[in-house]
N, C-alpha and C positions, 0 to 999 in steps of 0.2 A: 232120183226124185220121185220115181212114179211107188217106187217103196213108201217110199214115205207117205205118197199121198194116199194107198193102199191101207196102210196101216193105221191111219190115224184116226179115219171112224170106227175101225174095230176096236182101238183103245181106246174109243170116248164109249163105245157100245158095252165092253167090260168093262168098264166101271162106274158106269150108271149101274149098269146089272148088281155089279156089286154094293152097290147103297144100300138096297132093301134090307137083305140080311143082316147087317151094321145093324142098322136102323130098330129095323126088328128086336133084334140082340138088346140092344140099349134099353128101348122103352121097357121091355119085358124085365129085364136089369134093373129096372129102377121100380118097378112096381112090387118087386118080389124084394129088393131091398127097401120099400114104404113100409111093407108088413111086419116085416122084423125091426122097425126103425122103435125106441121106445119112446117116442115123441107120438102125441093124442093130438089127431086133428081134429077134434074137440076144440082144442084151447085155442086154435086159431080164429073159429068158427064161432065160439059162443065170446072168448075177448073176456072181459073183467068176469061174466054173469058164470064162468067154467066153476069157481071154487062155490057159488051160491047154489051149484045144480045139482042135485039129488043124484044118487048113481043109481036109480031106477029112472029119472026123467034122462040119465046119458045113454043109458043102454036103447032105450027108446027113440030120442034122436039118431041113433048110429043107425036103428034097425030104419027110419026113413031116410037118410040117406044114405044107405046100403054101404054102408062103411064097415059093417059086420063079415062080409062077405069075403072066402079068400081071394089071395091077390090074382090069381089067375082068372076067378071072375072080373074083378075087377076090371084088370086088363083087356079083357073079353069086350065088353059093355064101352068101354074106351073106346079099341078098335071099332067094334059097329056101330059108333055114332059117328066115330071117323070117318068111313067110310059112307056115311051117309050124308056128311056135309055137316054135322051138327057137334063145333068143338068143344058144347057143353058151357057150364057157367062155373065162375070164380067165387070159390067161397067165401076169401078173403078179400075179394074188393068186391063181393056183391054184384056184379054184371058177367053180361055173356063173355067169357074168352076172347073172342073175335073182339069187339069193344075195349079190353085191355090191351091186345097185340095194335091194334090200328091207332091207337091212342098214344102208346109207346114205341115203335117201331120205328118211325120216321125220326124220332129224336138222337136216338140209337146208329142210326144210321146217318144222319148231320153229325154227329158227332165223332165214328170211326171215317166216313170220310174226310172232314177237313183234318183229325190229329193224321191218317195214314197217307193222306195226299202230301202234305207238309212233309211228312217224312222220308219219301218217295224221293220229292223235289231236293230235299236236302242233302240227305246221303248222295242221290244220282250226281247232282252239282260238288260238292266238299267231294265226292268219295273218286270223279274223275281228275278234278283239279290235282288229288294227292297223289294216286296213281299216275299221273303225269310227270310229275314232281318225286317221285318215291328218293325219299334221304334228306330232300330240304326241311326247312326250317316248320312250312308250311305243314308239310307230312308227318313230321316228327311230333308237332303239337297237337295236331287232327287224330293220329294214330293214339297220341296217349289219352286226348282226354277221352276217346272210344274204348280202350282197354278200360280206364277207370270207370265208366258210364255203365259199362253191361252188367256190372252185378247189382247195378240198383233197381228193383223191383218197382213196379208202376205208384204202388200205394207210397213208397216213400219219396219219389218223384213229385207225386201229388201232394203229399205233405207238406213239402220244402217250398212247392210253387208258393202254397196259401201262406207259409210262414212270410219269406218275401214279399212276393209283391202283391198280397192282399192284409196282411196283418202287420207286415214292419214297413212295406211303402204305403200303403195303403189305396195301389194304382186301378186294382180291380178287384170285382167284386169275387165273395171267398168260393159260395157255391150257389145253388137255385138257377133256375131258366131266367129269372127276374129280378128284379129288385122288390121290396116288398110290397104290395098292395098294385104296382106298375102292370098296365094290360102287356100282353105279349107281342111283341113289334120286332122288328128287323134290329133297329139301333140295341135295344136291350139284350134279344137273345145273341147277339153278336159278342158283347162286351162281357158275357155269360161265358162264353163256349172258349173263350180266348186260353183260358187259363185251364180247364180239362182236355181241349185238344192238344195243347204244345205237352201235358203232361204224357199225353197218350204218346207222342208223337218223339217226345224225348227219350221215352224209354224204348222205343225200334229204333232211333236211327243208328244207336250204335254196330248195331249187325249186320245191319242194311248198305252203312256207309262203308263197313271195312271188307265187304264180300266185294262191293264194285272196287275198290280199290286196292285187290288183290287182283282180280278181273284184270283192269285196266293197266297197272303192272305188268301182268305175264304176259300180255295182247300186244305190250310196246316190241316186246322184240319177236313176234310172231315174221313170217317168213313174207306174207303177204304187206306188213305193216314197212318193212323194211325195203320191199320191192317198190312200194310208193312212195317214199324217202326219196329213193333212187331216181325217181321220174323226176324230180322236182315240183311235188304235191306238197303244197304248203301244211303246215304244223294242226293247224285248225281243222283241216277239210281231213287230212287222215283224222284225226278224233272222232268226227264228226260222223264220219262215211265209214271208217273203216274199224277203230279199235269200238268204238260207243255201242255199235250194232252185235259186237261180238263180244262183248261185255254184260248184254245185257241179259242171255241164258242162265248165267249163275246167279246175277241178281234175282231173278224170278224164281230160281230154284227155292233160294233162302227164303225168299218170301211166302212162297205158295209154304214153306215146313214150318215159318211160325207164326203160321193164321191162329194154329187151338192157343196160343202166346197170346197173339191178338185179341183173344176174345174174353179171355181171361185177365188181358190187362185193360180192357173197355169195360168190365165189369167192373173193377176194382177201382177205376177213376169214375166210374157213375155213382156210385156209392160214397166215397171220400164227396164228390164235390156235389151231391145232392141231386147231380141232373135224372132231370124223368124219362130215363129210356127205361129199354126191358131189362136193366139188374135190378134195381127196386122189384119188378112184379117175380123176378128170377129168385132174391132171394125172400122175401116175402113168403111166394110159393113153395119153398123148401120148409121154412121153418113152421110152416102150419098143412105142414103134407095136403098142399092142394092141388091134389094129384090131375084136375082136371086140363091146369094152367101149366103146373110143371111140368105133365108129361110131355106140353106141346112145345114150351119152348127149349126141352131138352131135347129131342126130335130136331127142331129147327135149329137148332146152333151147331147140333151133332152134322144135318145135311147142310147147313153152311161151310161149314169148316171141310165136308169131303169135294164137295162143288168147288170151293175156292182153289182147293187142294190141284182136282181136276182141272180146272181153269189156268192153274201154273205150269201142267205139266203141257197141257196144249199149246200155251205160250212158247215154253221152252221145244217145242220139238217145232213149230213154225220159226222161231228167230234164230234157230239154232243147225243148220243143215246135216253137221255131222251127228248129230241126232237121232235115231230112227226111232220111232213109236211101234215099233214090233221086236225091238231088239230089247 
């Protein structure tokens, strides 16, 4: 144990260290692919007035917003406002950076939590119950409609939601944070979020659900499981105490490997169903090379997804003893 506990800030201390360089890599990556992109952020910037503008009045604008300049300046000029505290303004939505991320963020974030929480709970509950059970009736139909579910991608997910029950029941509403003209309140954004969170939520649990109840499976006839049998420790309390706890290392493994999935499928459902997180300003930002906006939230999702990444492997080497974090 004292391994372990030896170990385990040195492997969160490597790979924080290892962020940077990522990091680095990435933005650099993406500015040097802005340059050779043959898309004019121009046309983001100037909007309908792009095809009325003279290409002596383009060349001009470029040369004041230094958009002439190579990429590695660019990037330059990035970095040192970065580092100065200053994330620059949005071309395309006309405000500082900071005012788009704060604006959008918490949305983003109500959002993957309630579809990943939901999912969490769900699989955790269905994916013990089956594993319990492996061969009933229960497990058989759990198992298959999991096998069927993982190759449906989140957008088609979300498509199928709105066809159902917003277009052919017509239970809830299809997308927007609101109803039209309606201030934003609890009851609204609730009845909003219903239908992109279970999208989100539908499209992880299959993987989620069949890791723990492969987990909980192979954990029934583990040697410790069977010596509690033996005491006459009721059905419940070994679940509880004994297989659930060592079950739970692989679920977290799978989790923590398909966070970049995750964020890719929250994008994909913010866009389909209209909600105002950060994939609107995400792809927005792309198609009118607003490099000031995109380099940060490419950076930020890049250090979300290594963080989370991190956060899973810490989990699993704490819930998990035979585990070492140096091995």
């Amino acid at each position: 144990m004292r391994v372990r506990g030896r170990g385990l800030p040195a492997m969160i201390g490597w790979r924080l260290v290892a962020v940077l360089p990522v990091v680095v890599a990435v933005s650099a990556l993406l500015f040097a692919a802005a340059a050779i992109s043959p898309f004019d952020p121009l046309v983001g910037y100037l909007g309908s007035r792009y095809e009325t503008t003279s290409s002596a009045d383009r060349t001009l604008l470029s040369n004041q917003l230094g958009l002439d300049a190579s990429w590695y300046q660019l990037y330059g000029r990035w970095v040192g406002d970065l580092f100065s505290g200053d994330l620059g303004v949005s071309r395309g939505f006309s405000q500082p950076v900071s005012t788009v991320l704060a604006q959008r963020i918490p949305w983003t974030v109500l959002l993957v939590a309630v579809g990943m929480g939901t999912a969490i709970v769900v699989a955790l509950a269905a994916g013990v119950w089956a594993g319990m059970r492996r061969g009933g009736v229960v497990d058989r139909v759990v198992t298959a409609l999991c096998v069927a579910m993982q190759g449906l991608p989140p957008f088609v997910v979300s498509l199928g939601a709105i066809a159902l029950f917003a277009v052919g029941l017509g239970w809830l509403p299809p997308a927007g944070l609101t109803d039209a003209g309606a201030e934003v309140g609890f009851g609204q954004v609730a009845r909003h979020l219903v239908l992109p969170a279970a999208a989100l939520a539908v499209s992880q649990v299959p993987w989620l659900l069949l890791a723990v109840r492969e987990s909980v499976s192979g954990n029934r006839g583990e040697d410790f499981v069977v010596g509690a049998a033996t005491r006459g420790i009721d059905s419940t309390t070994i679940t509880r105490k004994h297989i659930l706890p060592s079950s739970l290392a692989p679920f977290v493994t799978i989790l923590g490997a398909r966070l970049p999935e995750v964020v890719v499928g929250a994008v994909l459902v913010e866009e389909i169903f209209s909600w105002p997180g950060i994939a609107g300003a995400f792809v927005q930002s792309a198609k009118d090379l607003d490099m000031a906006l995109l380099a940060i939230l490419t950076v930020g999702t890049t250090g979300a997804v290594l963080l989370g990444s991190l956060l899973a492997d810490v989990a699993v080497v704490l819930l998990d003893p035979r585990v070492r974090a140096d091995g």
